[in-house]
Biopython code that builds the backbone (N, CA, C, O; Angstrom):
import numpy as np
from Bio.PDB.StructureBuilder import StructureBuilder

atoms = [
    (1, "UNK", "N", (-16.964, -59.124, 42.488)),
    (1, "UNK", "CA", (-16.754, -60.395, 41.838)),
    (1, "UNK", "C", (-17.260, -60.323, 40.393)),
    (1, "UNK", "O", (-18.337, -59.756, 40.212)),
    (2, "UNK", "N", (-16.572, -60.859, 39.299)),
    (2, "UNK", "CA", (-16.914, -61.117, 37.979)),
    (2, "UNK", "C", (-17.515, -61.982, 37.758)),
    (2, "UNK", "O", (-17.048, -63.085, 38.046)),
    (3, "UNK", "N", (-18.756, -61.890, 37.181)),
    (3, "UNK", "CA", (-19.579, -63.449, 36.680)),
    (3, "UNK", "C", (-19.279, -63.730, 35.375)),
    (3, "UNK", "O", (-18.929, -62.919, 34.518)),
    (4, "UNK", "N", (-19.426, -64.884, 35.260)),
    (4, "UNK", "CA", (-18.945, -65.715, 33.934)),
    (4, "UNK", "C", (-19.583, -65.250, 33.079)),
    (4, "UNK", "O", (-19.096, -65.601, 32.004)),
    (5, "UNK", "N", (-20.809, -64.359, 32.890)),
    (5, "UNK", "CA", (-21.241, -63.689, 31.729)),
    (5, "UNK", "C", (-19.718, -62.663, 31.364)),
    (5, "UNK", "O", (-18.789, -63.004, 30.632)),
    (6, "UNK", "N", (-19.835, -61.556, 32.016)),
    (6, "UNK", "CA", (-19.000, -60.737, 32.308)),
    (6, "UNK", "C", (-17.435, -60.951, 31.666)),
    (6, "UNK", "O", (-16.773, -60.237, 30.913)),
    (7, "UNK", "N", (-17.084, -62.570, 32.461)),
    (7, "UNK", "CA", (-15.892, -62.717, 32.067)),
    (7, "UNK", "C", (-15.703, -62.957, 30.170)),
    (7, "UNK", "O", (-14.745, -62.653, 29.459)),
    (8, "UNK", "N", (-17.387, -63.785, 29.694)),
    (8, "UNK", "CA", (-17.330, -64.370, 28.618)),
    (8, "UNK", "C", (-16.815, -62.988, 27.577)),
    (8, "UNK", "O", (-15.975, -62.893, 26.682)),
    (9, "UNK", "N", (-17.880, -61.918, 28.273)),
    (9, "UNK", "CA", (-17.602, -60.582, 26.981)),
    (9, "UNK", "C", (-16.308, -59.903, 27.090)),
    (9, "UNK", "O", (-15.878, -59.259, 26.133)),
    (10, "UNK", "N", (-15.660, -60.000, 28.182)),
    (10, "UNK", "CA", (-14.434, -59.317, 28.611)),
    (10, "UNK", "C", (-13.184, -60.121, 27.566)),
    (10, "UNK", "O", (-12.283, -59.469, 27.038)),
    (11, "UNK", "N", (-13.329, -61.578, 27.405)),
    (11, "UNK", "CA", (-12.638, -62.548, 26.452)),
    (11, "UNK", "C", (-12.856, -61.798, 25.266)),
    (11, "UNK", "O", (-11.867, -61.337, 24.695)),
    (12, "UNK", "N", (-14.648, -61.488, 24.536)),
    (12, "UNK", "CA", (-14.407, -61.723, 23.678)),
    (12, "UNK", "C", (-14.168, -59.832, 22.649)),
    (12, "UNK", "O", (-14.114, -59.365, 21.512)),
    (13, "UNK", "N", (-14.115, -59.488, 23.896)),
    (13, "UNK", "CA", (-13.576, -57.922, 23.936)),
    (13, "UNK", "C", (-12.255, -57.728, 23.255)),
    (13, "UNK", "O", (-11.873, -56.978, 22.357)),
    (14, "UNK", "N", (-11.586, -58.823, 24.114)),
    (14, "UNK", "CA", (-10.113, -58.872, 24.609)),
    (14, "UNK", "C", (-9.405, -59.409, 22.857)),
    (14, "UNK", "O", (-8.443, -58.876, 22.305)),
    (15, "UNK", "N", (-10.282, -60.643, 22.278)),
    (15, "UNK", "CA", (-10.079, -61.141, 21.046)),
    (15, "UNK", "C", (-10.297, -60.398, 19.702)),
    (15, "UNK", "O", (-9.639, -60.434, 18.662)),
    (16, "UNK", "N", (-11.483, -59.673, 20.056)),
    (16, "UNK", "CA", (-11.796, -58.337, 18.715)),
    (16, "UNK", "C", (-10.235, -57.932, 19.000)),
    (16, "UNK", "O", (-9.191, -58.536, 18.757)),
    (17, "UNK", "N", (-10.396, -57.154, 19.378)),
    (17, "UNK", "CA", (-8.991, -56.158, 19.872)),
    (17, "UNK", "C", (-7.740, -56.855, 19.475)),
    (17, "UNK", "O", (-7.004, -56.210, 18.728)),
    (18, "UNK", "N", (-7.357, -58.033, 19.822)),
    (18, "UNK", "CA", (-5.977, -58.696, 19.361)),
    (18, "UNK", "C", (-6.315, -59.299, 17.667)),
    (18, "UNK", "O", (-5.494, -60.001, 17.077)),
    (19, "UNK", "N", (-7.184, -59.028, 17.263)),
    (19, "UNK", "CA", (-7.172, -59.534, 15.979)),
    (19, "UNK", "C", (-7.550, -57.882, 15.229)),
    (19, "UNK", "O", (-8.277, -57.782, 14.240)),
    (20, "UNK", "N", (-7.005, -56.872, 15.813)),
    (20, "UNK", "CA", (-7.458, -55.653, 15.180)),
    (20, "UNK", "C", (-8.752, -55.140, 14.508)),
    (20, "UNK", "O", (-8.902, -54.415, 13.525)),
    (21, "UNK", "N", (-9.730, -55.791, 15.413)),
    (21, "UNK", "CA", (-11.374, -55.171, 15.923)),
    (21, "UNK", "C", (-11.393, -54.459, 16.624)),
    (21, "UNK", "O", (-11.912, -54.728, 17.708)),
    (22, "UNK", "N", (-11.067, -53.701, 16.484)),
    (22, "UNK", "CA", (-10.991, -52.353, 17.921)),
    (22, "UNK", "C", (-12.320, -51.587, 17.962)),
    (22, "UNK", "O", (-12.696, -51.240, 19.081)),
    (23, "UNK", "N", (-13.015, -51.300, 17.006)),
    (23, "UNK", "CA", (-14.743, -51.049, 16.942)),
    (23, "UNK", "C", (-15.584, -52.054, 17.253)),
    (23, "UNK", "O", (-16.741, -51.942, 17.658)),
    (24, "UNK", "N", (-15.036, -52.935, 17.074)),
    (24, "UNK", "CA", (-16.494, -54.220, 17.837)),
    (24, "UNK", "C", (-15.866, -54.536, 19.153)),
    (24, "UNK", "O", (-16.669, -54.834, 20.037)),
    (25, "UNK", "N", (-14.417, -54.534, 19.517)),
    (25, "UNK", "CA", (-14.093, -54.507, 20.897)),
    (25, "UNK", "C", (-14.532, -53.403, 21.611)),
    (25, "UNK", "O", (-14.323, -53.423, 22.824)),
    (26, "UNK", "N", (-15.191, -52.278, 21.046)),
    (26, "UNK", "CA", (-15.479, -51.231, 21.606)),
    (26, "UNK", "C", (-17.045, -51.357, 21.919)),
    (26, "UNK", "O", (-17.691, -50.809, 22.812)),
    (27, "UNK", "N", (-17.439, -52.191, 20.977)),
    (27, "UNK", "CA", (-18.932, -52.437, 21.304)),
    (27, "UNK", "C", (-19.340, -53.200, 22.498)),
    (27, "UNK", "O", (-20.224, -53.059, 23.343)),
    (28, "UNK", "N", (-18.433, -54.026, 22.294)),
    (28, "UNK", "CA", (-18.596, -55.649, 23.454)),
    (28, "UNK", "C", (-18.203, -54.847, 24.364)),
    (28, "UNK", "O", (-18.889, -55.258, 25.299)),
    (29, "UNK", "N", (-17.366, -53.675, 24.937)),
    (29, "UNK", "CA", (-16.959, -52.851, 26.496)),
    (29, "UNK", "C", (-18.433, -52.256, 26.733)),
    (29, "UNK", "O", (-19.060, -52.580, 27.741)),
    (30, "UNK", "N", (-18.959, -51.397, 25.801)),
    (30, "UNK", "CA", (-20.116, -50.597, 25.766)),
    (30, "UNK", "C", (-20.703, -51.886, 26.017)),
    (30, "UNK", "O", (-21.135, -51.729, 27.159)),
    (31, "UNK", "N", (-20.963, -52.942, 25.709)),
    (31, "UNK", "CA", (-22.035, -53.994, 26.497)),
    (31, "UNK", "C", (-22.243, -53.896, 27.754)),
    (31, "UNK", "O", (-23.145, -53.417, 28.442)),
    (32, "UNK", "N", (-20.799, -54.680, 28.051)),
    (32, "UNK", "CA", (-20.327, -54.785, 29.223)),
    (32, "UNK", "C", (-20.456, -53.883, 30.184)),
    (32, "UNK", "O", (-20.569, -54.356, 31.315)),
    (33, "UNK", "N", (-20.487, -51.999, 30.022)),
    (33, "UNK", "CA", (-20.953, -51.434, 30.635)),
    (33, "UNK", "C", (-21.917, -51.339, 30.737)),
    (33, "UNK", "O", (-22.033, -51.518, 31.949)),
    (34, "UNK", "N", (-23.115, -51.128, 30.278)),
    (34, "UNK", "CA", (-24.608, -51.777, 30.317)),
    (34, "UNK", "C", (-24.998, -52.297, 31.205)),
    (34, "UNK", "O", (-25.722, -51.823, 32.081)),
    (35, "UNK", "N", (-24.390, -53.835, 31.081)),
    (35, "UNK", "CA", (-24.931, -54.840, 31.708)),
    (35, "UNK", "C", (-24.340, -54.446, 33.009)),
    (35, "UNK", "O", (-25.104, -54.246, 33.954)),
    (36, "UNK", "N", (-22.877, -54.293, 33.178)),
    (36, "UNK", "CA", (-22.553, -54.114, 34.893)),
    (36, "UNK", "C", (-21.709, -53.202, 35.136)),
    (36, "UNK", "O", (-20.834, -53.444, 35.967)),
    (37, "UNK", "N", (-21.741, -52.076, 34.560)),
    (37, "UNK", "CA", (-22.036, -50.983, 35.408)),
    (37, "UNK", "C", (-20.479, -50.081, 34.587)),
    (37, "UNK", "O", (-19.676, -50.531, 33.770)),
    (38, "UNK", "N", (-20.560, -48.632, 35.271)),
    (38, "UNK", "CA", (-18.832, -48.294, 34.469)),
    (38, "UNK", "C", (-18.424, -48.207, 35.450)),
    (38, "UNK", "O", (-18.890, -47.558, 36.386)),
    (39, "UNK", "N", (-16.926, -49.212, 35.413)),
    (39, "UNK", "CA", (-16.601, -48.582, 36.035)),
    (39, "UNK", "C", (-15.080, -48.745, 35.439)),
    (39, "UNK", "O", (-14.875, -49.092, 34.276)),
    (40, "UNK", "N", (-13.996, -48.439, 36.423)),
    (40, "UNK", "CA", (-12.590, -47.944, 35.823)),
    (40, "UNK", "C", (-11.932, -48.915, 34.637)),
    (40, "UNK", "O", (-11.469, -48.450, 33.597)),
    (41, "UNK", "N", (-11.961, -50.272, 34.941)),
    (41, "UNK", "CA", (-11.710, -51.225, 33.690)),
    (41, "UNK", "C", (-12.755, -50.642, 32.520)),
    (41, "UNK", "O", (-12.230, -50.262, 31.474)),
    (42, "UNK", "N", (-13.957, -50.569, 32.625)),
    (42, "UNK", "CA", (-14.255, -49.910, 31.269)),
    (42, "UNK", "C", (-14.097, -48.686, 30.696)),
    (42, "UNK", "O", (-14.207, -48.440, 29.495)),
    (43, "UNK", "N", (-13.829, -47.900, 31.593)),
    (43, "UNK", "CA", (-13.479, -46.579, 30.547)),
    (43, "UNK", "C", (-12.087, -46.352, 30.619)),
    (43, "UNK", "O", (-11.539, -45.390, 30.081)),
    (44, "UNK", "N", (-11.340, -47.469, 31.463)),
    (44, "UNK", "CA", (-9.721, -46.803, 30.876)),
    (44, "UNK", "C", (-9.680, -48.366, 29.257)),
    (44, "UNK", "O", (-8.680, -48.598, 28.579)),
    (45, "UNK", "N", (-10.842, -48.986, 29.133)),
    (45, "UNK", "CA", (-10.546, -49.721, 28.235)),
    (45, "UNK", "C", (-11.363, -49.288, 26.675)),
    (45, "UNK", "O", (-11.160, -49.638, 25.513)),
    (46, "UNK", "N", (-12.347, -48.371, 27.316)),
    (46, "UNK", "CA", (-12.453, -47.647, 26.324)),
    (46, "UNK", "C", (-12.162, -46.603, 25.731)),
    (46, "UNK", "O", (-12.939, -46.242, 24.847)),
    (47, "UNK", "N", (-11.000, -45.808, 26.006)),
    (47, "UNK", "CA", (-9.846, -45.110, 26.179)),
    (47, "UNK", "C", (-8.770, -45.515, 24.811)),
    (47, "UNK", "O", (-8.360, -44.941, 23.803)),
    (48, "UNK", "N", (-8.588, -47.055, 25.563)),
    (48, "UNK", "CA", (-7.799, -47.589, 24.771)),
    (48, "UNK", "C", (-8.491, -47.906, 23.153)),
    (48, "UNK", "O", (-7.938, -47.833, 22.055)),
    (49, "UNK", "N", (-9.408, -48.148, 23.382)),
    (49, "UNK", "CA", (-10.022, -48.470, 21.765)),
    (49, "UNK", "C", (-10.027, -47.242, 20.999)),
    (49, "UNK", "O", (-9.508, -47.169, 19.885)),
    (50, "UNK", "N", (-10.742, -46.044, 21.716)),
    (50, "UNK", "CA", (-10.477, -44.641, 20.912)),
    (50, "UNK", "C", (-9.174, -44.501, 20.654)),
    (50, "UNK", "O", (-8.927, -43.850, 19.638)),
    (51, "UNK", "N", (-8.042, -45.013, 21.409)),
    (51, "UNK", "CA", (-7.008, -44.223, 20.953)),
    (51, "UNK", "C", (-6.186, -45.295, 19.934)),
    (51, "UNK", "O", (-5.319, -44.998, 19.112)),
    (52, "UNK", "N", (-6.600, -46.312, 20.171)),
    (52, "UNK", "CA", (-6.317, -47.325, 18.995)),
    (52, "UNK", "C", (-7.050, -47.174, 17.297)),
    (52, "UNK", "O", (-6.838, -47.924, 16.345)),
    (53, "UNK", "N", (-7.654, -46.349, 17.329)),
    (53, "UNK", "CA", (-8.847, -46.078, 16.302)),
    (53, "UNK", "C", (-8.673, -44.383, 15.912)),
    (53, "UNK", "O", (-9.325, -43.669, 15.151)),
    (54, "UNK", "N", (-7.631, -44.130, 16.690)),
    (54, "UNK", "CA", (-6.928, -42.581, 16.239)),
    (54, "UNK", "C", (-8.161, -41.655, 16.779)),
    (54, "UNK", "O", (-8.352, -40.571, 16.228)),
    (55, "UNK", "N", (-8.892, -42.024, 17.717)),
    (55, "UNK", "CA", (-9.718, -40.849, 18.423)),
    (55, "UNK", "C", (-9.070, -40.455, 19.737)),
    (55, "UNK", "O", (-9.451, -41.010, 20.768)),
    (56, "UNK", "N", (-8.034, -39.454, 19.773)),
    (56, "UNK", "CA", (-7.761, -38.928, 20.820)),
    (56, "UNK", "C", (-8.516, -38.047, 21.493)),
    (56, "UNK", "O", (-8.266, -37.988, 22.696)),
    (57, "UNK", "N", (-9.136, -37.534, 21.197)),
    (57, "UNK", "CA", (-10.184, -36.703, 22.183)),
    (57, "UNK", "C", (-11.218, -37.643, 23.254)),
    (57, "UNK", "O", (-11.629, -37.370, 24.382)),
    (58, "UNK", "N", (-11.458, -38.959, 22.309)),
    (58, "UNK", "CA", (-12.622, -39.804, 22.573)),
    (58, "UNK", "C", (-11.667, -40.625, 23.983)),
    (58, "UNK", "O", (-12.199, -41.241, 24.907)),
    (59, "UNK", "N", (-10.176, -40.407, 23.796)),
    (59, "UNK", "CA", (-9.498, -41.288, 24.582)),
    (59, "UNK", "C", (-9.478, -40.879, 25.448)),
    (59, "UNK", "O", (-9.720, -41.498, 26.484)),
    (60, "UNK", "N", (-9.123, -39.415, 25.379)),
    (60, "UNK", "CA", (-8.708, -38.372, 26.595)),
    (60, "UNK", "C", (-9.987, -38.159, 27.622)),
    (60, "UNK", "O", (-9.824, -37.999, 28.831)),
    (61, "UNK", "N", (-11.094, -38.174, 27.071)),
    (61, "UNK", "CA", (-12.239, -38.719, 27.600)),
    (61, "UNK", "C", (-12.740, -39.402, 28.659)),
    (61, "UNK", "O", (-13.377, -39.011, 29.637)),
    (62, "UNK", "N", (-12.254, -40.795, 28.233)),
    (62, "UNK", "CA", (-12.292, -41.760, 29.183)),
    (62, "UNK", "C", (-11.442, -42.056, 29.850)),
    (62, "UNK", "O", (-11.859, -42.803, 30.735)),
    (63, "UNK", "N", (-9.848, -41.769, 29.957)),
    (63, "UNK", "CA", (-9.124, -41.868, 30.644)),
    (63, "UNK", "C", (-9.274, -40.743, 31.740)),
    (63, "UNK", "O", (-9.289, -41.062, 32.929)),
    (64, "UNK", "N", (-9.373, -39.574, 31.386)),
    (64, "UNK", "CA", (-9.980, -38.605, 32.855)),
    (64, "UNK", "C", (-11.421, -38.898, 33.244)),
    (64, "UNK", "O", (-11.642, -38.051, 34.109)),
    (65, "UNK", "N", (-12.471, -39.586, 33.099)),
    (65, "UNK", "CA", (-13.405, -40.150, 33.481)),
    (65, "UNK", "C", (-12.726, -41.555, 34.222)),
    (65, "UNK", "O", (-13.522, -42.077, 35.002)),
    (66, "UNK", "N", (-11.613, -42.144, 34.133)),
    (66, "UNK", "CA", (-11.457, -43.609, 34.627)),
    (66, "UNK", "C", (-10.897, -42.654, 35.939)),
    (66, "UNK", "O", (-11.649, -42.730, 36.911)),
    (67, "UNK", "N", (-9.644, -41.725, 36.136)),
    (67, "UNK", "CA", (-9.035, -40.668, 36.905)),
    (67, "UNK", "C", (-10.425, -40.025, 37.828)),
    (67, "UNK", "O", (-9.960, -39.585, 38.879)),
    (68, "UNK", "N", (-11.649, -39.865, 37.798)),
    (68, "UNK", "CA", (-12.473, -39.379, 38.833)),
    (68, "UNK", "C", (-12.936, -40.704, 39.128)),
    (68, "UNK", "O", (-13.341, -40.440, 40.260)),
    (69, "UNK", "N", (-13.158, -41.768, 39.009)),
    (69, "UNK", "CA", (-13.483, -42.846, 39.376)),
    (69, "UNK", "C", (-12.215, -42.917, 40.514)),
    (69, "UNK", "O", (-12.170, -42.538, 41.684)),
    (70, "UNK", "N", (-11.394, -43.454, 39.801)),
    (70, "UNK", "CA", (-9.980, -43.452, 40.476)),
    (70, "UNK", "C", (-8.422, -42.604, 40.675)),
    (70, "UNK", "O", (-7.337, -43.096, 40.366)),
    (71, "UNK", "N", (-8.615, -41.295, 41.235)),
    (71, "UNK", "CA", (-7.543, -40.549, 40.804)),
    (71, "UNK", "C", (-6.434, -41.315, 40.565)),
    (71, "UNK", "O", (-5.818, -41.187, 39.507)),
    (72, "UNK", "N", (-5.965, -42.409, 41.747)),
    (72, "UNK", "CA", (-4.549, -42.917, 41.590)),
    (72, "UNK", "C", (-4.131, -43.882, 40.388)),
    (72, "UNK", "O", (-2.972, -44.291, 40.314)),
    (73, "UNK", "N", (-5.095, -44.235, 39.452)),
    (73, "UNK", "CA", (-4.979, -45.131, 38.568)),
    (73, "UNK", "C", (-3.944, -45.281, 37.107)),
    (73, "UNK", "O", (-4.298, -45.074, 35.946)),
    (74, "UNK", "N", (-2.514, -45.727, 37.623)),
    (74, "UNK", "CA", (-1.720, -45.428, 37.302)),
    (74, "UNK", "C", (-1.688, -45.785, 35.209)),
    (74, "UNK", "O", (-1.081, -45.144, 34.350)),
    (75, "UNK", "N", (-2.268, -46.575, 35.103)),
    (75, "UNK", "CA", (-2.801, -46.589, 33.720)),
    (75, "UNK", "C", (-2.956, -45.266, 33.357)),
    (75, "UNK", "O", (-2.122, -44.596, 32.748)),
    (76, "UNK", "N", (-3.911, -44.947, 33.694)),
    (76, "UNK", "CA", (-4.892, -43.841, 33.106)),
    (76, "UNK", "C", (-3.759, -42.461, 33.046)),
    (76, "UNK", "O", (-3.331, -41.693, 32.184)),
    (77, "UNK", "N", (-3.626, -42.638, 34.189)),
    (77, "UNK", "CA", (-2.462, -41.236, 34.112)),
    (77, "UNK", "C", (-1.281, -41.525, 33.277)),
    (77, "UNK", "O", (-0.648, -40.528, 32.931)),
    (78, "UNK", "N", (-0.709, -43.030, 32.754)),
    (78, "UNK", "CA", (0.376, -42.988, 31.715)),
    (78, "UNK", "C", (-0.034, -42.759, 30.308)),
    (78, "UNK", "O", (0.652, -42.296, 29.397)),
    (79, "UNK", "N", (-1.518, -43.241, 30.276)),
    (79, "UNK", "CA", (-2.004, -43.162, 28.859)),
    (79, "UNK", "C", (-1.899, -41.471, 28.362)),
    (79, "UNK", "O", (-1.396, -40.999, 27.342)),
    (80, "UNK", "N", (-2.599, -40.777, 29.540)),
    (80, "UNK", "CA", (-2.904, -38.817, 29.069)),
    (80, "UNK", "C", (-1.523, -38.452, 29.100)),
    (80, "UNK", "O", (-1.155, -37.511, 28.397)),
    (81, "UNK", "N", (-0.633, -39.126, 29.887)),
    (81, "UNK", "CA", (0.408, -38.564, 29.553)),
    (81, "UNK", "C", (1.039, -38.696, 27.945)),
    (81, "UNK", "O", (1.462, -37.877, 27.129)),
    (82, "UNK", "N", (0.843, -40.335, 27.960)),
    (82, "UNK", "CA", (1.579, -40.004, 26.557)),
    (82, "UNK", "C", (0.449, -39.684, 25.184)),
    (82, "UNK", "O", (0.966, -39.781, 24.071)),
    (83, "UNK", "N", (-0.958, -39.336, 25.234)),
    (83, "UNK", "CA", (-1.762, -38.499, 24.651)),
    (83, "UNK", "C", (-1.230, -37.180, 24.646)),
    (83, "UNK", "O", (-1.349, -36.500, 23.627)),
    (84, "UNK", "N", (-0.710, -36.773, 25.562)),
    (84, "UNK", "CA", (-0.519, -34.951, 25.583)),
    (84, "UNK", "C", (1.175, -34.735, 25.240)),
    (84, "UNK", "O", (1.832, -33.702, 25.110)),
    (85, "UNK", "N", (1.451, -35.768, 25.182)),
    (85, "UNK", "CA", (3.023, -35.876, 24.270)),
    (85, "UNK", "C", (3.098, -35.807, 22.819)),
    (85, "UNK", "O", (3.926, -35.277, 22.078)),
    (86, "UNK", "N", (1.973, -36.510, 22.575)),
    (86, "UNK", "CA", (1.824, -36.564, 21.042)),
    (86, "UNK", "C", (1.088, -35.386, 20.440)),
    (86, "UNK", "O", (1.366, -34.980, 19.311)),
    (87, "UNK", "N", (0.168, -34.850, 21.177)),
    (87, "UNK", "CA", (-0.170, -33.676, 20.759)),
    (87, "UNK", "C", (0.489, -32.405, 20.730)),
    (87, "UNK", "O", (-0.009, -31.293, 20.556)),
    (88, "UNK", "N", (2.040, -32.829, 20.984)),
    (88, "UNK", "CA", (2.949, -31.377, 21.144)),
    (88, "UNK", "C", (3.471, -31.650, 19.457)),
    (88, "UNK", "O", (4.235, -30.853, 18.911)),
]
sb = StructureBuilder()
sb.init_structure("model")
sb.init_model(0)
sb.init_chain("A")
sb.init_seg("    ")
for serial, (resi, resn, name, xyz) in enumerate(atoms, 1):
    if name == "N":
        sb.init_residue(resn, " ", resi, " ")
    sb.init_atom(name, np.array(xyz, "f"), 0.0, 1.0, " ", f" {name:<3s}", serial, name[0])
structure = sb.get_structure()
């Protein structure tokens, strides 16, 4: 279950990011993991901020870290895919 703390930083995660804060949306996830814990929503979402911020290594990262959490996690496996597309 998500507590309303949780949900508040996940909003205001969600708002950096749509207003092209992708480094302070990256901070508020890194909170968020902190406070409750990593797990697959945060590192396939911090995935997304590295790779929004042109760190593909940093992406590739956390998306095979979200993949041992959850092998089947169909996100994660579309993101490396199209990471290892672009790197051809």
């Amino acid at each position: 279950m998500v507590s309303t703390g949780e949900e508040r930083l996940w909003a205001l995660a969600q708002q950096n990011a749509d207003q092209g804060d992708y480094a302070q949306a990256e901070l508020v996830i890194k909170d968020i993991r902190a406070k409750f814990g990593e797990t697959e929503k945060v590192l396939f979402f911090l995935g997304e901020m590295a790779r929004l911020q042109g760190q593909p290594s940093h992406a590739e990262h956390y998306y095979q870290s979200c993949l041992r959490l959850n092998p089947l996690s169909l996100p994660a496996r579309k993101m490396l895919a199209l990471l290892y597309r672009q790197q051809r």
